[in-house]
PDB file of N, CA, C and O in Angstrom, chain B, residues numbered from 101:
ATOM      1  N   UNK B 101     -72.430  60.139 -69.738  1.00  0.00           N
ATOM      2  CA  UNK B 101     -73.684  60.529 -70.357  1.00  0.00           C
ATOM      3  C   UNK B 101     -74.357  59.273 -70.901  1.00  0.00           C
ATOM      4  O   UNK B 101     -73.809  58.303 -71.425  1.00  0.00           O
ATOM      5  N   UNK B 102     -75.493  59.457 -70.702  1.00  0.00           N
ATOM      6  CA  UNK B 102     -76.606  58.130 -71.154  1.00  0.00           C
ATOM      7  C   UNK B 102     -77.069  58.079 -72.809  1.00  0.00           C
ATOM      8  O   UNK B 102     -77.218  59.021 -73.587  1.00  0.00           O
ATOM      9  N   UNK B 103     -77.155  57.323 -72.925  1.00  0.00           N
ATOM     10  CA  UNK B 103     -77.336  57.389 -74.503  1.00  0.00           C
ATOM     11  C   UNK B 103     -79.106  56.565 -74.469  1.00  0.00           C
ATOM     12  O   UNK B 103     -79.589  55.549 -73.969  1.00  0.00           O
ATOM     13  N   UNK B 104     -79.566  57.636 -75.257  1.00  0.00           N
ATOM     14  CA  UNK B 104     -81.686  57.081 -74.926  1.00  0.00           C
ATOM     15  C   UNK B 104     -81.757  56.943 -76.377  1.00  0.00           C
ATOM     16  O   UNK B 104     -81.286  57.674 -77.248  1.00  0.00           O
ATOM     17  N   UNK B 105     -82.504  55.758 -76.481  1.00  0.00           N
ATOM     18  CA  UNK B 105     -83.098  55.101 -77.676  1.00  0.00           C
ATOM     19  C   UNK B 105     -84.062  56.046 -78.246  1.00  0.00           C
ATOM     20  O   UNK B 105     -84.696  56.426 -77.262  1.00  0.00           O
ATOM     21  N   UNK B 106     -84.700  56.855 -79.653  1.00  0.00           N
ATOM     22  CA  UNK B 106     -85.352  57.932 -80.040  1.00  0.00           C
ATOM     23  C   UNK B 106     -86.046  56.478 -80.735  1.00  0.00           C
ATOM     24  O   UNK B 106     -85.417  55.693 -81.445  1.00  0.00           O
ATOM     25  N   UNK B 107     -87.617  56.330 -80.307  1.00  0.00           N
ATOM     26  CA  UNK B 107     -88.553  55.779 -80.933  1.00  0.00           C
ATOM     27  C   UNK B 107     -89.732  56.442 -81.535  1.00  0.00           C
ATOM     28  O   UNK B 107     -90.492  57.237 -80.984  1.00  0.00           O
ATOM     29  N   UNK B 108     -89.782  55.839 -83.170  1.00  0.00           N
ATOM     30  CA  UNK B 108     -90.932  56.446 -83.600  1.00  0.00           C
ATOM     31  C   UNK B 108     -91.763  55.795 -84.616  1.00  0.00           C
ATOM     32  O   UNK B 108     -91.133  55.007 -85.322  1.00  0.00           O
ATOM     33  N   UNK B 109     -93.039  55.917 -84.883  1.00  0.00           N
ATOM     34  CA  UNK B 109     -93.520  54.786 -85.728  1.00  0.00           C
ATOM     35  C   UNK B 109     -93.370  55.165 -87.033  1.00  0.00           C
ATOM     36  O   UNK B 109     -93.620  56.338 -87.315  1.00  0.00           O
ATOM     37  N   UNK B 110     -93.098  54.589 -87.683  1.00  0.00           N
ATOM     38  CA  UNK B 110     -92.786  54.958 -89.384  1.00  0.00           C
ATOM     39  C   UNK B 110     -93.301  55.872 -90.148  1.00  0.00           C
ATOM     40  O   UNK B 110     -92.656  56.555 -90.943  1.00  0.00           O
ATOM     41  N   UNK B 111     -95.009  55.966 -89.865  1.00  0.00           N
ATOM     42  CA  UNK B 111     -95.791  56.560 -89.966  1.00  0.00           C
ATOM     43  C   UNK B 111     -96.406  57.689 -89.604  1.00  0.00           C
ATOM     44  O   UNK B 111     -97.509  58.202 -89.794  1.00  0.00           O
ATOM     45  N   UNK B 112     -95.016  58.057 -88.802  1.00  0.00           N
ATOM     46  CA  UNK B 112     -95.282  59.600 -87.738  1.00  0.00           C
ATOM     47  C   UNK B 112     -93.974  60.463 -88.675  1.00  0.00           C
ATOM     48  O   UNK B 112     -93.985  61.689 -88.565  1.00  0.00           O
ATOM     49  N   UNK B 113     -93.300  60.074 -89.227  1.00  0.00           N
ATOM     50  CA  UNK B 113     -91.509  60.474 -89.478  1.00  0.00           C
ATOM     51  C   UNK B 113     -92.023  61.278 -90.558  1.00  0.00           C
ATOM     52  O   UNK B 113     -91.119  62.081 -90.792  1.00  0.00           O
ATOM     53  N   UNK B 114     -93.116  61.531 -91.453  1.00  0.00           N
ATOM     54  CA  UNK B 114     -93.461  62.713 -92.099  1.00  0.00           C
ATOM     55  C   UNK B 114     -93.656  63.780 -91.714  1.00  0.00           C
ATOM     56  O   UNK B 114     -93.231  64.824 -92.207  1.00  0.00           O
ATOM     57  N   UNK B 115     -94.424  63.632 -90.646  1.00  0.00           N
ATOM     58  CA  UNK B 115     -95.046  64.992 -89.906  1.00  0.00           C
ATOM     59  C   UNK B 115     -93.896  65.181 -88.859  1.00  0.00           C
ATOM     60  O   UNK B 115     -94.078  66.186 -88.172  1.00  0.00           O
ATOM     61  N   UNK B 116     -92.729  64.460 -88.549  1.00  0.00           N
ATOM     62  CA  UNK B 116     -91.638  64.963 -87.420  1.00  0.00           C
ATOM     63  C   UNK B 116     -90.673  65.509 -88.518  1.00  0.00           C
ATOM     64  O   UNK B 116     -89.701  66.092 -88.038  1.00  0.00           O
ATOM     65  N   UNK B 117     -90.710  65.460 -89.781  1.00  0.00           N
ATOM     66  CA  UNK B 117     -89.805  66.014 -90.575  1.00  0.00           C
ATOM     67  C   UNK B 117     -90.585  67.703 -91.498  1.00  0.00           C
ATOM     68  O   UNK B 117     -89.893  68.643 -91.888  1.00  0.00           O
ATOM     69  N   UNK B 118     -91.762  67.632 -91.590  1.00  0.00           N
ATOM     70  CA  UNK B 118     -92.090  68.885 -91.676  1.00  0.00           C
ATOM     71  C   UNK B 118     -92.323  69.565 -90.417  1.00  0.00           C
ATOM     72  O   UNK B 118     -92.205  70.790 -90.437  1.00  0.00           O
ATOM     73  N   UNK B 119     -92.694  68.884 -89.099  1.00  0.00           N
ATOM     74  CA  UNK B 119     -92.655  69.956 -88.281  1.00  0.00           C
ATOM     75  C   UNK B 119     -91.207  70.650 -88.108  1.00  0.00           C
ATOM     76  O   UNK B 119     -91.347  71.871 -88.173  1.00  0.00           O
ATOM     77  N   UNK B 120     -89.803  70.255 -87.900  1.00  0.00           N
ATOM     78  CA  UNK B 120     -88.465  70.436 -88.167  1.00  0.00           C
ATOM     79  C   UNK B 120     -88.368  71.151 -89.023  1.00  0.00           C
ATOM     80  O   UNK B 120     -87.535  72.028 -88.792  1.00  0.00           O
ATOM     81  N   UNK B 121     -89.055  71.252 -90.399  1.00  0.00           N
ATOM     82  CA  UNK B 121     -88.651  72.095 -91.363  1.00  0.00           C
ATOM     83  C   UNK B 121     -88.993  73.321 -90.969  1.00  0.00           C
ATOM     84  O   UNK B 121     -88.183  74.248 -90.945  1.00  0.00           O
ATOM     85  N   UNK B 122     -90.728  73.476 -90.486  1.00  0.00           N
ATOM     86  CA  UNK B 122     -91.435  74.437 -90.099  1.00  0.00           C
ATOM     87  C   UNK B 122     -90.350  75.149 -89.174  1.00  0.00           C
ATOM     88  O   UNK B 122     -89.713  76.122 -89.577  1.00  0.00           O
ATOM     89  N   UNK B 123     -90.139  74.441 -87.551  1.00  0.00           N
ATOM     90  CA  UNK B 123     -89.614  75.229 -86.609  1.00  0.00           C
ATOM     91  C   UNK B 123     -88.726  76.210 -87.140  1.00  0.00           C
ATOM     92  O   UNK B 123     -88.738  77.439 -87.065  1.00  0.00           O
ATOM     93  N   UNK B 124     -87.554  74.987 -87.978  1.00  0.00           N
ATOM     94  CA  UNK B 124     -86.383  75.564 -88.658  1.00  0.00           C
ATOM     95  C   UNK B 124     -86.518  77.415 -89.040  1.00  0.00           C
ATOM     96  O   UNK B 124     -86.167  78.494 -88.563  1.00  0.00           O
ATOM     97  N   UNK B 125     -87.419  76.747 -90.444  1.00  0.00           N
ATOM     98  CA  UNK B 125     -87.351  78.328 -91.409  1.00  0.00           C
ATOM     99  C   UNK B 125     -88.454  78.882 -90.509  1.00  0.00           C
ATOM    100  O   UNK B 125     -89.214  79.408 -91.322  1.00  0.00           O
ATOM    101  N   UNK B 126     -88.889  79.033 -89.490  1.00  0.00           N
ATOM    102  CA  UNK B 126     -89.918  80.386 -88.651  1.00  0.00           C
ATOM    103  C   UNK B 126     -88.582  80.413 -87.332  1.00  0.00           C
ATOM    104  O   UNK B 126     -87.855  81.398 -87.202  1.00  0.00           O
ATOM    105  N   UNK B 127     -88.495  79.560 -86.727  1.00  0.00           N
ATOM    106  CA  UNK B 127     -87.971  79.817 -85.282  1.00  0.00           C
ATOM    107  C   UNK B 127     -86.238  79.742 -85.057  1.00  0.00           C
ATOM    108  O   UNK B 127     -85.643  79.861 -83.986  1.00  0.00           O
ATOM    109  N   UNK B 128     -85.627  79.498 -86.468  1.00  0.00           N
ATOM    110  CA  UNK B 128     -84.176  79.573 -85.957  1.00  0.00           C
ATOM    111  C   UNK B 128     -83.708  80.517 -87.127  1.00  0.00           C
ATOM    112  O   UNK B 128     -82.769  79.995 -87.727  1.00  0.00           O
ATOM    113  N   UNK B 129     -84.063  81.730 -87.634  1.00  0.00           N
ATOM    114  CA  UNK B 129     -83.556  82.136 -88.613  1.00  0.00           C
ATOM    115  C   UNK B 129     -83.495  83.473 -88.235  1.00  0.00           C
ATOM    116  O   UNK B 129     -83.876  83.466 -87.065  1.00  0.00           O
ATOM    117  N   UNK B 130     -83.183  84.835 -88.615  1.00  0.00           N
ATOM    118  CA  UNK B 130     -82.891  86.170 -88.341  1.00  0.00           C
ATOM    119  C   UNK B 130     -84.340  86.516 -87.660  1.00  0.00           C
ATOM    120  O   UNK B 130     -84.453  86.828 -86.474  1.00  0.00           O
ATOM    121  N   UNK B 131     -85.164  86.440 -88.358  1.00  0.00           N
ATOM    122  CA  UNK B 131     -86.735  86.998 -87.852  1.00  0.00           C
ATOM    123  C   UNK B 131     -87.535  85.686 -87.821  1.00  0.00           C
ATOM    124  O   UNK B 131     -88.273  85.032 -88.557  1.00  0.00           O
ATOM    125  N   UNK B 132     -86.854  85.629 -86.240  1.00  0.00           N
ATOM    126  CA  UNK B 132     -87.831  84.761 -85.174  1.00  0.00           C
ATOM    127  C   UNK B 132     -89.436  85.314 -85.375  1.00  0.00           C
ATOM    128  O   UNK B 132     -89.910  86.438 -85.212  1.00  0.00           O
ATOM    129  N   UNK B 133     -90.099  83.946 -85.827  1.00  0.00           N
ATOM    130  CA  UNK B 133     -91.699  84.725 -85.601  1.00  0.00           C
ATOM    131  C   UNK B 133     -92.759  83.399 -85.298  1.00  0.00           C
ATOM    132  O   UNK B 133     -93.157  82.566 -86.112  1.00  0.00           O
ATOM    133  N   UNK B 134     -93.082  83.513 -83.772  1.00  0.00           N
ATOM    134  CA  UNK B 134     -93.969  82.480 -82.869  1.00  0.00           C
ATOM    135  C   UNK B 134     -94.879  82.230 -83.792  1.00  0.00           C
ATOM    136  O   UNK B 134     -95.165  81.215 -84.428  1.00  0.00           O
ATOM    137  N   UNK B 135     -95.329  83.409 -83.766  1.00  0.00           N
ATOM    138  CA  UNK B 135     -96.848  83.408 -85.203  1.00  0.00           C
ATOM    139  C   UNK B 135     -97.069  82.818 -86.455  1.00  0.00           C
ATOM    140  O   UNK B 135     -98.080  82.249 -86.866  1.00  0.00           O
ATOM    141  N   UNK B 136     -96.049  83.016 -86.984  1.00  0.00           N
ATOM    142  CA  UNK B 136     -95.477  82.308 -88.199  1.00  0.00           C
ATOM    143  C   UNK B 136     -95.881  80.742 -88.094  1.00  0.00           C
ATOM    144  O   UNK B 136     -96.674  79.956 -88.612  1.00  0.00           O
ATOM    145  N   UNK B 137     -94.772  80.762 -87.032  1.00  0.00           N
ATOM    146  CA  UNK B 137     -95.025  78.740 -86.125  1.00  0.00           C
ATOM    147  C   UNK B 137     -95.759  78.040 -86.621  1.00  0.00           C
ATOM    148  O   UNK B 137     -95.858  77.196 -87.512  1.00  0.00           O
ATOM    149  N   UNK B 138     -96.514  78.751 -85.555  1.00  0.00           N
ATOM    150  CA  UNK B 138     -98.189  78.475 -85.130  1.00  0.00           C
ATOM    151  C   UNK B 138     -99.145  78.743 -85.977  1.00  0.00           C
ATOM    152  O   UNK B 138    -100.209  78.153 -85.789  1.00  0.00           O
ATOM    153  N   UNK B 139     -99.051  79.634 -87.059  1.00  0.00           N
ATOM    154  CA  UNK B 139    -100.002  79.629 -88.311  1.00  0.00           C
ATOM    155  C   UNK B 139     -99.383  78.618 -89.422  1.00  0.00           C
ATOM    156  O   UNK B 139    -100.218  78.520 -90.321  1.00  0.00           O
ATOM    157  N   UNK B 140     -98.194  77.802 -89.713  1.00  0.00           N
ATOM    158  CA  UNK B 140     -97.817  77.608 -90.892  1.00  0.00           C
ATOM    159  C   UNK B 140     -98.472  75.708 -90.904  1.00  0.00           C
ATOM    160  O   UNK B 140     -98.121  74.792 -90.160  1.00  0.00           O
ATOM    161  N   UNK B 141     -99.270  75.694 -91.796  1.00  0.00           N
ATOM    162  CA  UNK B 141     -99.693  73.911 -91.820  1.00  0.00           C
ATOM    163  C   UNK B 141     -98.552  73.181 -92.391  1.00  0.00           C
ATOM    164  O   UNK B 141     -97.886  73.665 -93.306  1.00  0.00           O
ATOM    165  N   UNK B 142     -98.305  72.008 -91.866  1.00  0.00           N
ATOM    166  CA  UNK B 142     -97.511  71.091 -92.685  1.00  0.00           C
ATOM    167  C   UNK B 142     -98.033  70.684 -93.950  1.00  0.00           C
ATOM    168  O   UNK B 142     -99.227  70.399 -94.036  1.00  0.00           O
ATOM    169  N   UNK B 143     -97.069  70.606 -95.212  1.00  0.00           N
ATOM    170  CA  UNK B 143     -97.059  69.904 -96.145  1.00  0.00           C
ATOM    171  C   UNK B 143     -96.615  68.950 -96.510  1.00  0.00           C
ATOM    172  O   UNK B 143     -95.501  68.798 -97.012  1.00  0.00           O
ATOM    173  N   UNK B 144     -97.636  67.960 -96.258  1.00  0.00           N
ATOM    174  CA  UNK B 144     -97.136  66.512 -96.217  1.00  0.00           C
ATOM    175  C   UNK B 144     -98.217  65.826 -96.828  1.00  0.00           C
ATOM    176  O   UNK B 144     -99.314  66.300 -96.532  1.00  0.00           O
ATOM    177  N   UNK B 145     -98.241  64.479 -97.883  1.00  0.00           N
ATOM    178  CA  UNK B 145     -99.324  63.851 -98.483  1.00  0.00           C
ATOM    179  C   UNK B 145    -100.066  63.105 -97.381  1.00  0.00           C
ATOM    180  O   UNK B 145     -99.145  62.994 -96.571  1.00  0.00           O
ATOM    181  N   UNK B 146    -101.193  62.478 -96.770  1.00  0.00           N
ATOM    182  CA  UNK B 146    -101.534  61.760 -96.124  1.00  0.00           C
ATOM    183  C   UNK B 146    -101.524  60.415 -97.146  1.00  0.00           C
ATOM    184  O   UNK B 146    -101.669  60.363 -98.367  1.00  0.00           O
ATOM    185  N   UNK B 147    -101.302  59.378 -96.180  1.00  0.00           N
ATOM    186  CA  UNK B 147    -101.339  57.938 -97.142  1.00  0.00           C
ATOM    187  C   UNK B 147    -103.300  57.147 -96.708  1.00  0.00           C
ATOM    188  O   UNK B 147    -103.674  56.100 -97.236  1.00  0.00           O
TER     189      UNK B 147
END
């Protein structure tokens, strides 16, 4: 198995850590809900 380098700019790793949170608590929990997803905004400060 290949092992791939995960690149990201410093400045993206907020919004890849609330989108993760998002998926998390809507799409991996008892009541799966697409909608949820797709309606919930990230909360994250902009700099």
């Amino acid at each position: 198995m290949s092992r791939k380098n995960v690149v990201a700019c410093v400045w993206e790793l907020g919004l890849i850590h609330a989108e993760q949170m998002i998926w998390r608590s809507t799409m991996m929990g008892e009541a799966v809900s697409a909608n949820a997803y797709l309606s919930t905004r990230p909360d994250i400060d902009s700099v």
